[in-house]
mmCIF file of the N, C-alpha and C atoms, coordinates in Angstrom:
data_MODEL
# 
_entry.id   MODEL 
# 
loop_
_atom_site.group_PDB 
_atom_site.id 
_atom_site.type_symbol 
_atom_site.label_atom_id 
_atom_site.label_alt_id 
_atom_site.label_comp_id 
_atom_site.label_asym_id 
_atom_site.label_entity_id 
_atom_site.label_seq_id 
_atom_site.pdbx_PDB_ins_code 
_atom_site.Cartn_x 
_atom_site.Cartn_y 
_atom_site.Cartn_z 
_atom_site.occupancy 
_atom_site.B_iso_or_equiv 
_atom_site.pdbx_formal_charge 
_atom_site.auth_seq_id 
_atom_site.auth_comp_id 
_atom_site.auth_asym_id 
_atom_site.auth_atom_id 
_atom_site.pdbx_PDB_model_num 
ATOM 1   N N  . UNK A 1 1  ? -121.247 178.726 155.868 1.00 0.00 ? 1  UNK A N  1 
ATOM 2   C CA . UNK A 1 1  ? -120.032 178.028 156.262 1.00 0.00 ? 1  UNK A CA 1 
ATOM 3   C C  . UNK A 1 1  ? -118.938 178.182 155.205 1.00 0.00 ? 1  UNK A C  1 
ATOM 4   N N  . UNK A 1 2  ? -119.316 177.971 153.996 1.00 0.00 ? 2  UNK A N  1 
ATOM 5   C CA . UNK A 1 2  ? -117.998 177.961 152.881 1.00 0.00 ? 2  UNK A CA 1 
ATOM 6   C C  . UNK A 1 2  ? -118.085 179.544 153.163 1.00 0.00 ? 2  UNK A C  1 
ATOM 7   N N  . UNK A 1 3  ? -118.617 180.119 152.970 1.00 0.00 ? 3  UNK A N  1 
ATOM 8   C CA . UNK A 1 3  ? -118.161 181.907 152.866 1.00 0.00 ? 3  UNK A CA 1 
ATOM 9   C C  . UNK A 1 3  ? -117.188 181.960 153.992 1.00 0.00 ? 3  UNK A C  1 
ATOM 10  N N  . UNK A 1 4  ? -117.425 181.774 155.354 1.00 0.00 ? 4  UNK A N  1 
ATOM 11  C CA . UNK A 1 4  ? -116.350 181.693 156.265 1.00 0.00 ? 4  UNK A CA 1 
ATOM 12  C C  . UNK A 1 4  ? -115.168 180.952 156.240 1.00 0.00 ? 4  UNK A C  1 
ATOM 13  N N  . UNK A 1 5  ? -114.709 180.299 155.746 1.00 0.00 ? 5  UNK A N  1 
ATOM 14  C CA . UNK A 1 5  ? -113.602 179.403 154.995 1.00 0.00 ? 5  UNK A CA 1 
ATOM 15  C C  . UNK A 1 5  ? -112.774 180.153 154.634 1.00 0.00 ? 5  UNK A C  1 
ATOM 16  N N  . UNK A 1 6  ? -113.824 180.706 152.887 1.00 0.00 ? 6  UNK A N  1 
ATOM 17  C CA . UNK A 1 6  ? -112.991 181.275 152.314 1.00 0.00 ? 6  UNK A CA 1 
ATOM 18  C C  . UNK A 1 6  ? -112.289 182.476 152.639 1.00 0.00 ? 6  UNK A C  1 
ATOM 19  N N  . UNK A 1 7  ? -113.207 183.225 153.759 1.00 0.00 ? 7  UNK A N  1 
ATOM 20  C CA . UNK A 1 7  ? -112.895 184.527 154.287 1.00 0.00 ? 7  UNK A CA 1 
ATOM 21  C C  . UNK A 1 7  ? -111.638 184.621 155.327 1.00 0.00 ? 7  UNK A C  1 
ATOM 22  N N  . UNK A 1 8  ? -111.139 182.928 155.597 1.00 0.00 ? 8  UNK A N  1 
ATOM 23  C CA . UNK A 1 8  ? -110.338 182.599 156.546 1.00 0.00 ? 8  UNK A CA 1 
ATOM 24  C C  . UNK A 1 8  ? -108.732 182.589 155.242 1.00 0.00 ? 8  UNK A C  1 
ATOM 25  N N  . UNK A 1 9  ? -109.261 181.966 154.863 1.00 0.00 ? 9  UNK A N  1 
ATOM 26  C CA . UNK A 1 9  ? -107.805 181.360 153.911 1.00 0.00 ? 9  UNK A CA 1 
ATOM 27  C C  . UNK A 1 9  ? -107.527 182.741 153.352 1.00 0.00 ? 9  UNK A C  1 
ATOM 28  N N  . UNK A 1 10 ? -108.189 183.512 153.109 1.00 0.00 ? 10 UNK A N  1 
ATOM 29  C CA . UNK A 1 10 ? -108.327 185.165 152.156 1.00 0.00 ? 10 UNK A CA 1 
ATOM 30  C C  . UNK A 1 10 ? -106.749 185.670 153.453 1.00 0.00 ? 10 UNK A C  1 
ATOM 31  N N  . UNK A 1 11 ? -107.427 185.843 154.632 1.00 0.00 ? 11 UNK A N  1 
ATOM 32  C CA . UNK A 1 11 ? -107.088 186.895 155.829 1.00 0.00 ? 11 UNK A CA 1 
ATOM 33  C C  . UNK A 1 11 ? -105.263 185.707 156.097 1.00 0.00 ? 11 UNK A C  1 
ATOM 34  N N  . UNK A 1 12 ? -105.383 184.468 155.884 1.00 0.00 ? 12 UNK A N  1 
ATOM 35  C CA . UNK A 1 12 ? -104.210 183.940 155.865 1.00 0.00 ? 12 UNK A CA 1 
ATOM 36  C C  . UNK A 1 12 ? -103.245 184.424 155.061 1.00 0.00 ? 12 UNK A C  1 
ATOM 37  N N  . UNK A 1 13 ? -103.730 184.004 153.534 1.00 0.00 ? 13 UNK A N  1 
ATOM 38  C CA . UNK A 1 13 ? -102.794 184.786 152.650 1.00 0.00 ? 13 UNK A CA 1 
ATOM 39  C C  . UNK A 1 13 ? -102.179 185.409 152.511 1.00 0.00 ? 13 UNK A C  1 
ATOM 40  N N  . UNK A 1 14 ? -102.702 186.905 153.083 1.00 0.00 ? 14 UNK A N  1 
ATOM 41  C CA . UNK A 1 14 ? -102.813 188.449 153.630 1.00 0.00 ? 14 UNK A CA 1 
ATOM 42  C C  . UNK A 1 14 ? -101.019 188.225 154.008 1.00 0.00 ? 14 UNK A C  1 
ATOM 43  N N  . UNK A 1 15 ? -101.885 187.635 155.018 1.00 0.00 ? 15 UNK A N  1 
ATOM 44  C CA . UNK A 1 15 ? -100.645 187.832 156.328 1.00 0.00 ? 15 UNK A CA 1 
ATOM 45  C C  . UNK A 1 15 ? -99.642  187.144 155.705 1.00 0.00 ? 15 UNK A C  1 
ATOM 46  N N  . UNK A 1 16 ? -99.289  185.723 154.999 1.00 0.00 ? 16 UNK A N  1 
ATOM 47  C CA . UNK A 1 16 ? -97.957  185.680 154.191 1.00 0.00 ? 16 UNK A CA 1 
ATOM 48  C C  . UNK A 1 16 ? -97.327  186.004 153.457 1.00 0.00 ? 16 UNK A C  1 
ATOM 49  N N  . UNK A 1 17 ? -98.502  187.396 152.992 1.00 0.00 ? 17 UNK A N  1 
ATOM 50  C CA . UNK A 1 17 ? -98.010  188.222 151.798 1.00 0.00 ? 17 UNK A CA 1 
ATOM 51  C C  . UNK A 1 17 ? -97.209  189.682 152.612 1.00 0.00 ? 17 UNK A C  1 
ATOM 52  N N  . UNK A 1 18 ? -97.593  189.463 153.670 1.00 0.00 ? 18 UNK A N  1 
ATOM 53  C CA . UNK A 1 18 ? -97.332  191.182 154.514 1.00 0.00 ? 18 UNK A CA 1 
ATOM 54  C C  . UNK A 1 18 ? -96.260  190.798 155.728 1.00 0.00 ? 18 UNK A C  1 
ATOM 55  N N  . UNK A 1 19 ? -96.060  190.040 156.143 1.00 0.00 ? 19 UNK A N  1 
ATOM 56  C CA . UNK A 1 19 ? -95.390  189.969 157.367 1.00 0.00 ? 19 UNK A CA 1 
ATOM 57  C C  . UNK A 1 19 ? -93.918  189.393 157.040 1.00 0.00 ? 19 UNK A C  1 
ATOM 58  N N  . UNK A 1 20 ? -93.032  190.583 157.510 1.00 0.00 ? 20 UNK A N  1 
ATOM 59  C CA . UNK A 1 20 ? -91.874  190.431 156.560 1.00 0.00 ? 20 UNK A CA 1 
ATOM 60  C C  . UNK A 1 20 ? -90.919  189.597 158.085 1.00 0.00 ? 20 UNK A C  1 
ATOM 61  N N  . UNK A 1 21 ? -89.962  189.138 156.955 1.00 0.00 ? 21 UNK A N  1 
ATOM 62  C CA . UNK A 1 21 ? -88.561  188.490 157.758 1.00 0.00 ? 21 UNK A CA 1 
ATOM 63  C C  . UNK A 1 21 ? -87.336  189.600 158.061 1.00 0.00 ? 21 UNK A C  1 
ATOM 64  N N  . UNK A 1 22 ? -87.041  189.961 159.154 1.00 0.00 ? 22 UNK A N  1 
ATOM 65  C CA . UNK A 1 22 ? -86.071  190.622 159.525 1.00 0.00 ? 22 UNK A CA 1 
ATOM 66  C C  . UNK A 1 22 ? -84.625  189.894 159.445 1.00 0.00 ? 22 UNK A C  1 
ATOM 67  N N  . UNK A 1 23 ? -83.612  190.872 158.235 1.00 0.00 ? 23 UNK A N  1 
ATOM 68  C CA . UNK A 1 23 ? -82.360  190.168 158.410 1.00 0.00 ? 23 UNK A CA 1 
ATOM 69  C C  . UNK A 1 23 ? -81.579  191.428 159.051 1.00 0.00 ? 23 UNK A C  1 
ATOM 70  N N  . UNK A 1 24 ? -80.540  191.264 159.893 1.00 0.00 ? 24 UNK A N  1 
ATOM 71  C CA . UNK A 1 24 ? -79.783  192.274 159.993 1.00 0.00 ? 24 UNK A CA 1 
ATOM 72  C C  . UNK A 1 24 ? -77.914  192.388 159.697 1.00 0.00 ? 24 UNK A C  1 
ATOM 73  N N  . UNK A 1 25 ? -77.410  193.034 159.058 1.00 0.00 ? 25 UNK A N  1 
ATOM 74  C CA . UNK A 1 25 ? -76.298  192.887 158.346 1.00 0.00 ? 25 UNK A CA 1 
ATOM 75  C C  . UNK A 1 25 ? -74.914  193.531 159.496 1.00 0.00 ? 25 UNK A C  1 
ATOM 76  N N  . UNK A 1 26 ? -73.966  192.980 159.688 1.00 0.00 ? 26 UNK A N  1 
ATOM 77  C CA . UNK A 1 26 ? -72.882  193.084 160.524 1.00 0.00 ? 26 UNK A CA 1 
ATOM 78  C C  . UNK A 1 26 ? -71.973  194.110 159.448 1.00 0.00 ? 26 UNK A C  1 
ATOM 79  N N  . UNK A 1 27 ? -72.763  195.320 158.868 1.00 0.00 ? 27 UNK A N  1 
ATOM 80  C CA . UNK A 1 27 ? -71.646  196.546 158.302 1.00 0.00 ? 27 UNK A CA 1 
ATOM 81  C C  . UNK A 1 27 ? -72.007  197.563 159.330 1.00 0.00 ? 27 UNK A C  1 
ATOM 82  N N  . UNK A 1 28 ? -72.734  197.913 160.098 1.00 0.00 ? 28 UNK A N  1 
ATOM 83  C CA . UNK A 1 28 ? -72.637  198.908 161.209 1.00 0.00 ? 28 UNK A CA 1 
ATOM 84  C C  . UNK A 1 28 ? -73.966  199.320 161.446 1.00 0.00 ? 28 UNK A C  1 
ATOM 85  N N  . UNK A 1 29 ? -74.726  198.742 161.360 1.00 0.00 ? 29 UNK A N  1 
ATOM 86  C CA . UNK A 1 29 ? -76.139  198.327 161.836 1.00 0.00 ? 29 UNK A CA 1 
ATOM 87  C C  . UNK A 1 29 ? -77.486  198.345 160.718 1.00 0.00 ? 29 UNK A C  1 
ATOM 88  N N  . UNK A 1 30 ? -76.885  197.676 159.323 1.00 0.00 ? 30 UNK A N  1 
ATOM 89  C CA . UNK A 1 30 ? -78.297  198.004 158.554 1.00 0.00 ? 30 UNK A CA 1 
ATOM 90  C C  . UNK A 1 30 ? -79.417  196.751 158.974 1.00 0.00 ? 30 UNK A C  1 
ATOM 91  N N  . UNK A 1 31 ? -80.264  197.131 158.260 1.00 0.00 ? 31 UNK A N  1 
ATOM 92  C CA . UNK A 1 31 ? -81.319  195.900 158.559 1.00 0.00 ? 31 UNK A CA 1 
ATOM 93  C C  . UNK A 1 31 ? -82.016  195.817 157.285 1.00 0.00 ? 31 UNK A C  1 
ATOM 94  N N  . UNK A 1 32 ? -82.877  194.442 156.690 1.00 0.00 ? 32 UNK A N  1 
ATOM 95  C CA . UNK A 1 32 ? -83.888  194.579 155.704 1.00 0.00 ? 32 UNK A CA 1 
ATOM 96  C C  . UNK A 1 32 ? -84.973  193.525 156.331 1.00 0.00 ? 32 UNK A C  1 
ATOM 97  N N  . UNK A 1 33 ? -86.154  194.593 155.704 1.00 0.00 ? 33 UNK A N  1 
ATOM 98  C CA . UNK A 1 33 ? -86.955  193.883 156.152 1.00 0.00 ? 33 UNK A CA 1 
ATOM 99  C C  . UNK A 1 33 ? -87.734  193.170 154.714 1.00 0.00 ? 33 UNK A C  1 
ATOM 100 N N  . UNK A 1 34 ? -87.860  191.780 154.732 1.00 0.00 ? 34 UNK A N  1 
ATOM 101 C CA . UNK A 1 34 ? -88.179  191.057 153.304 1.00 0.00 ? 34 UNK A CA 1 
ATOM 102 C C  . UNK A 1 34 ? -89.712  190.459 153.594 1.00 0.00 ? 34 UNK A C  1 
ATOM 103 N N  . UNK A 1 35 ? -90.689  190.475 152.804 1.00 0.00 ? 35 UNK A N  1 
ATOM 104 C CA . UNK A 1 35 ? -92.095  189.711 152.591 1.00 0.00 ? 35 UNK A CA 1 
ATOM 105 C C  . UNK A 1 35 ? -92.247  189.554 151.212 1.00 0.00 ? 35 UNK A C  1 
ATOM 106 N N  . UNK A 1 36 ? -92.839  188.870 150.761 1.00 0.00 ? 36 UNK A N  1 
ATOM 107 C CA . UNK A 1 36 ? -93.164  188.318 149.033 1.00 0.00 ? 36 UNK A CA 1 
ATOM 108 C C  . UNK A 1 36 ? -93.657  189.682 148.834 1.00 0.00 ? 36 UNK A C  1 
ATOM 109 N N  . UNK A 1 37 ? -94.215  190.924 148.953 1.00 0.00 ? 37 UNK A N  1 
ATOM 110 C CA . UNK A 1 37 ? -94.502  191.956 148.042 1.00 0.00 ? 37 UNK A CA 1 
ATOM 111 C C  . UNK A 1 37 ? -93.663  193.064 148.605 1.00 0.00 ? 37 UNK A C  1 
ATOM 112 N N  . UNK A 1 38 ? -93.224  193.031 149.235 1.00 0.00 ? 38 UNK A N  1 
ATOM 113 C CA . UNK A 1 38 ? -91.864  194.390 149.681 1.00 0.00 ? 38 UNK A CA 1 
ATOM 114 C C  . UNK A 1 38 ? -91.224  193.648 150.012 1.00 0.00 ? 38 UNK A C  1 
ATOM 115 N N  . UNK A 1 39 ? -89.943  194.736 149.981 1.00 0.00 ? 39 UNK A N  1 
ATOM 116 C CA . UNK A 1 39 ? -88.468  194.669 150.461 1.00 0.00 ? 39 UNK A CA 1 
ATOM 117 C C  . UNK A 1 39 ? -88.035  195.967 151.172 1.00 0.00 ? 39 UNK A C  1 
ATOM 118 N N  . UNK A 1 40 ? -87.866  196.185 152.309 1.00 0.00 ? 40 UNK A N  1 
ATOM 119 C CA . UNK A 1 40 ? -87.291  197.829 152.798 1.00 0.00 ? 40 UNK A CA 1 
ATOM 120 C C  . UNK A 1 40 ? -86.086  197.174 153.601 1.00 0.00 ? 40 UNK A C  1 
ATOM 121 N N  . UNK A 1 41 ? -84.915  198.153 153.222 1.00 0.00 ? 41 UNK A N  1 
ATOM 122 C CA . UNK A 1 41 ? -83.355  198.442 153.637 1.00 0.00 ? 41 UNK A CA 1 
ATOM 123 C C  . UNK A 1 41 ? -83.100  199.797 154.156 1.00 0.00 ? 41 UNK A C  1 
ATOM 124 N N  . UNK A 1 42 ? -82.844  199.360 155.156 1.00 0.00 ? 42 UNK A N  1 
ATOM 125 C CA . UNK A 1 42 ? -82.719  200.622 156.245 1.00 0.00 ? 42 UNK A CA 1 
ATOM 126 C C  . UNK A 1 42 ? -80.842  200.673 156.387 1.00 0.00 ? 42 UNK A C  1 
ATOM 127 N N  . UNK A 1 43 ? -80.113  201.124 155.462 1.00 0.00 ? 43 UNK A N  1 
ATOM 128 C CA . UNK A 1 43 ? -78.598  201.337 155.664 1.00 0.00 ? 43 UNK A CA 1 
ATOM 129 C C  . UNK A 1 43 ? -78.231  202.041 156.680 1.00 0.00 ? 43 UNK A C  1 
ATOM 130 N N  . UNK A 1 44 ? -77.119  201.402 157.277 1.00 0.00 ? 44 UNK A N  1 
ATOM 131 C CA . UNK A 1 44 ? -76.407  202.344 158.343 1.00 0.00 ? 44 UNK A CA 1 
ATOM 132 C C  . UNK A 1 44 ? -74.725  201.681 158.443 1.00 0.00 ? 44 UNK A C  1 
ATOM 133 N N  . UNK A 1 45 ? -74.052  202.024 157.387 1.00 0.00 ? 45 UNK A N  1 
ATOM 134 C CA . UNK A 1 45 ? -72.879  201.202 157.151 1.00 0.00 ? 45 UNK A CA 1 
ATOM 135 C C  . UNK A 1 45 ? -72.033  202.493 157.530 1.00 0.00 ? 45 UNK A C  1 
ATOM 136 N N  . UNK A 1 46 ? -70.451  201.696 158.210 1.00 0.00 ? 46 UNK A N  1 
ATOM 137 C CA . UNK A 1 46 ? -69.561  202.265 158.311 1.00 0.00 ? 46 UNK A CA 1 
ATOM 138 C C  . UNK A 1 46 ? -68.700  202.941 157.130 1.00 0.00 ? 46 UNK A C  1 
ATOM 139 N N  . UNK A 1 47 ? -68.364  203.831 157.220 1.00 0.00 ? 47 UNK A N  1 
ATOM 140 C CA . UNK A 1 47 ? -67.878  205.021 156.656 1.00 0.00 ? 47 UNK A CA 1 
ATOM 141 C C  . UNK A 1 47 ? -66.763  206.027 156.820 1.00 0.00 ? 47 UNK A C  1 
ATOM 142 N N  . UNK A 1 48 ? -65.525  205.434 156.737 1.00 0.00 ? 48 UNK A N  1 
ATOM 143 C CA . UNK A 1 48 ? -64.420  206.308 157.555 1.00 0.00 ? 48 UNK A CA 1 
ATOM 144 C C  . UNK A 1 48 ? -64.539  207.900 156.453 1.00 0.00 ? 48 UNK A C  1 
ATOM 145 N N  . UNK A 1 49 ? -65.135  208.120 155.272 1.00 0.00 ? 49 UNK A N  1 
ATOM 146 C CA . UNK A 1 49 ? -64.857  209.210 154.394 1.00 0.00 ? 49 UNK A CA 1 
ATOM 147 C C  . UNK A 1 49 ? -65.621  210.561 155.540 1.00 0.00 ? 49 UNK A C  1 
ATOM 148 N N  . UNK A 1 50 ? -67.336  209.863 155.453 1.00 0.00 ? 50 UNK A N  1 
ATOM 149 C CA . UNK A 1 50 ? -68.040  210.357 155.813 1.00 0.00 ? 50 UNK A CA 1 
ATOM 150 C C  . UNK A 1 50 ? -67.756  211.714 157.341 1.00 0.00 ? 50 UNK A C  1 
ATOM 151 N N  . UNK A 1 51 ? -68.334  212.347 157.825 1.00 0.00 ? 51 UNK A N  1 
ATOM 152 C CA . UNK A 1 51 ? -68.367  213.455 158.450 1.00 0.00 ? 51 UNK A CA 1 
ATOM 153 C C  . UNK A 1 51 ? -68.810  212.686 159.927 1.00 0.00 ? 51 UNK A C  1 
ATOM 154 N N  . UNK A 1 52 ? -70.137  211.942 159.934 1.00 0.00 ? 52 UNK A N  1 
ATOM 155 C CA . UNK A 1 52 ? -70.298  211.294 160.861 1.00 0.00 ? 52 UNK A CA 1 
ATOM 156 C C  . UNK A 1 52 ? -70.142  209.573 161.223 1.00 0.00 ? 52 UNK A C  1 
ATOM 157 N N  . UNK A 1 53 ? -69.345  208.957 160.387 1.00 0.00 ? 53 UNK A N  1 
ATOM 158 C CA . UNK A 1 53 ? -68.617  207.462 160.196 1.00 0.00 ? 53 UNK A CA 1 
ATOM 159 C C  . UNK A 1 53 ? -69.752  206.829 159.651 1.00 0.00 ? 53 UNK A C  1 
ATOM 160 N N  . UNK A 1 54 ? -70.886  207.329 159.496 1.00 0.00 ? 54 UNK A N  1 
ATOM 161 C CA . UNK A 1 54 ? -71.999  205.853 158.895 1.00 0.00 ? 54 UNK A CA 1 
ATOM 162 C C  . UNK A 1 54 ? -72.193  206.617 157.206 1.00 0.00 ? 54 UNK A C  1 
ATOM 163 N N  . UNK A 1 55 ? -72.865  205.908 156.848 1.00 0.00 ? 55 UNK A N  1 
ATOM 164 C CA . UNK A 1 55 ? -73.506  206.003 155.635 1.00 0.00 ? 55 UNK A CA 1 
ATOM 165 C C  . UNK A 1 55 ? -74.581  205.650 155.545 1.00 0.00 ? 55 UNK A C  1 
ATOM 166 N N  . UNK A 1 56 ? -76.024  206.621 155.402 1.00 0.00 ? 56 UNK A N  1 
ATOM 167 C CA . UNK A 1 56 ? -77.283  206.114 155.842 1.00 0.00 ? 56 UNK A CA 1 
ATOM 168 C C  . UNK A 1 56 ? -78.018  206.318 154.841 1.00 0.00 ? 56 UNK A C  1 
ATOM 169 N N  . UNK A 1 57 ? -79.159  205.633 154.926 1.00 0.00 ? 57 UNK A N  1 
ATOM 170 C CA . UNK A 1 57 ? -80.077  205.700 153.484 1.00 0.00 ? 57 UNK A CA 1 
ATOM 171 C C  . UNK A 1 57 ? -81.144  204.445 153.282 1.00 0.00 ? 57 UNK A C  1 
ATOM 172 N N  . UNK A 1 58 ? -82.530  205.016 152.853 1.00 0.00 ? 58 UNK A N  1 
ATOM 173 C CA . UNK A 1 58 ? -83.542  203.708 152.307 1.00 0.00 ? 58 UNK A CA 1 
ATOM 174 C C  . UNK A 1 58 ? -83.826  203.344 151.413 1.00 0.00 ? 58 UNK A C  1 
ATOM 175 N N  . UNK A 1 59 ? -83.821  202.496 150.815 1.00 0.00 ? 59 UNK A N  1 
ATOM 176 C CA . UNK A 1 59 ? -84.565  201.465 149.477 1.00 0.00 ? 59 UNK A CA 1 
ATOM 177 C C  . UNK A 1 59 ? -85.686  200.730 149.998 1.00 0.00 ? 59 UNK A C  1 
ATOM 178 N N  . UNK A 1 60 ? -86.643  201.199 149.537 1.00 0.00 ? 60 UNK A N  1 
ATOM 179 C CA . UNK A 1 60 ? -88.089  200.583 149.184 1.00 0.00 ? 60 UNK A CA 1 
ATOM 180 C C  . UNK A 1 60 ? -88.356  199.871 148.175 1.00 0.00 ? 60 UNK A C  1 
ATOM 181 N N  . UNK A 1 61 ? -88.930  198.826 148.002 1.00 0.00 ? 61 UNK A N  1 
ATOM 182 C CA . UNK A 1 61 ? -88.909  197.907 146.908 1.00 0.00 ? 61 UNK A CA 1 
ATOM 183 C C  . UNK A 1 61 ? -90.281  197.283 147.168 1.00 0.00 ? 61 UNK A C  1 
ATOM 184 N N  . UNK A 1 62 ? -91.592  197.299 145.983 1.00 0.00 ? 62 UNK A N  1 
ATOM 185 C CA . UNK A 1 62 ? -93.025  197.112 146.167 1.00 0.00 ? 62 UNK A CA 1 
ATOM 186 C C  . UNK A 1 62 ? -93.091  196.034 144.832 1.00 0.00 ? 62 UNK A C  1 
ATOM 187 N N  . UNK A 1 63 ? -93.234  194.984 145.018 1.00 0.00 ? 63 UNK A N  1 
ATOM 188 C CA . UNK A 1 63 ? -93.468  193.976 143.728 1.00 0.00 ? 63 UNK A CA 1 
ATOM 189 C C  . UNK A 1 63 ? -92.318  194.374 142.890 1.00 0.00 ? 63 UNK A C  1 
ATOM 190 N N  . UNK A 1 64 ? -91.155  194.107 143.596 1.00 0.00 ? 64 UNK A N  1 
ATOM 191 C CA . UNK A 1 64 ? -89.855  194.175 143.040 1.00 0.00 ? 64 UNK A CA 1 
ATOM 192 C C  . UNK A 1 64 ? -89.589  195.615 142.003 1.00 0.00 ? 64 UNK A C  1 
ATOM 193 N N  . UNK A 1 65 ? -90.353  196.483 142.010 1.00 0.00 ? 65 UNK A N  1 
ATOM 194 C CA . UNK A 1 65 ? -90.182  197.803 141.610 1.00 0.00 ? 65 UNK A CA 1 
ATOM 195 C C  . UNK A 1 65 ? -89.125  198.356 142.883 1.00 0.00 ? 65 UNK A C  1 
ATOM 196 N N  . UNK A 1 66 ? -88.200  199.320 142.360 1.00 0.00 ? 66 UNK A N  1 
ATOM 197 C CA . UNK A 1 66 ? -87.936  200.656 143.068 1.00 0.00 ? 66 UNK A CA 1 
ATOM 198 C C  . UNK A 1 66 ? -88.856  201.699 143.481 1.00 0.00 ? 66 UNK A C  1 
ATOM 199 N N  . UNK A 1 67 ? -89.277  201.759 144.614 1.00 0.00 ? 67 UNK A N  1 
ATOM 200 C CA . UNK A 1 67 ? -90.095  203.016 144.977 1.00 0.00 ? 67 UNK A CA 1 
ATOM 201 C C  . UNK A 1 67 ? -89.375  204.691 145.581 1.00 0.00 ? 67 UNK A C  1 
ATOM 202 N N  . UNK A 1 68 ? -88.782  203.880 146.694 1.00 0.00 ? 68 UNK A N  1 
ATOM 203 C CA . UNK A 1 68 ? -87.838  204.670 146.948 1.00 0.00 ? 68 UNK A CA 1 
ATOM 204 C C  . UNK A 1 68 ? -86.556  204.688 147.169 1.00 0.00 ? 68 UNK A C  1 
ATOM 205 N N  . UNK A 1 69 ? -85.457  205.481 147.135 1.00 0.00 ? 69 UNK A N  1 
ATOM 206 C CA . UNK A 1 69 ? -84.177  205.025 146.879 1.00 0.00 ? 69 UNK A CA 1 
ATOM 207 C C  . UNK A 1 69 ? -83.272  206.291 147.424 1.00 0.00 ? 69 UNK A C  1 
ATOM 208 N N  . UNK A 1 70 ? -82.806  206.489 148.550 1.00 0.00 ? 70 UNK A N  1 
ATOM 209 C CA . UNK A 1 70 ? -81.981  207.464 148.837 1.00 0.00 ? 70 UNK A CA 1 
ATOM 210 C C  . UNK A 1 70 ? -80.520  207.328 149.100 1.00 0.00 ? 70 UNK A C  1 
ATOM 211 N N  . UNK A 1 71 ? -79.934  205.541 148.738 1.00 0.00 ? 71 UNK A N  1 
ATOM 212 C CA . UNK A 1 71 ? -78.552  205.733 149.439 1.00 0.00 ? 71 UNK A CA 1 
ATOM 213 C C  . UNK A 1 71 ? -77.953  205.590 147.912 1.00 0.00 ? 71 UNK A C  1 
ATOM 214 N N  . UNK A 1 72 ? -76.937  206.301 147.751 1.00 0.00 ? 72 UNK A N  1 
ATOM 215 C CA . UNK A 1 72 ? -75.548  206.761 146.822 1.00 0.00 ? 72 UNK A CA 1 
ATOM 216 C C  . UNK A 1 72 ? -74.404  206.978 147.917 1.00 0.00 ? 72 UNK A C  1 
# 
């Protein structure tokens, strides 16, 4: 019985550590998705310079490290 408990509260945790909150930002459709151990930003901002009007690009963020990073 306690082994199953603990194996319950374990698989809870999990899931408040992984299941992220979707915000989405009114610059021309980015989104981030936030949970206590990542952060991913999916850019898609307006851009009058640009060739095709957006400006696109991802940031990955793993225990508040930079993982990946493509928008400049």
């Amino acid at each position: 019985m306690k082994k199953k408990t603990i194996s319950i509260i374990t698989i809870i945790m999990l899931l408040i550590l992984l299941i992220p909150i979707q915000t989405r930002y009114k610059d021309g459709g980015s989104v981030r998705y936030r949970a206590i151990l990542y952060d991913i930003m999916r850019y898609h901002q307006l851009d009058e310079e640009s060739e095709t009007g957006y400006k696109d690009g991802w940031t990955i963020k793993f225990l508040g490290f930079s993982v990946y990073d493509d928008f400049n």
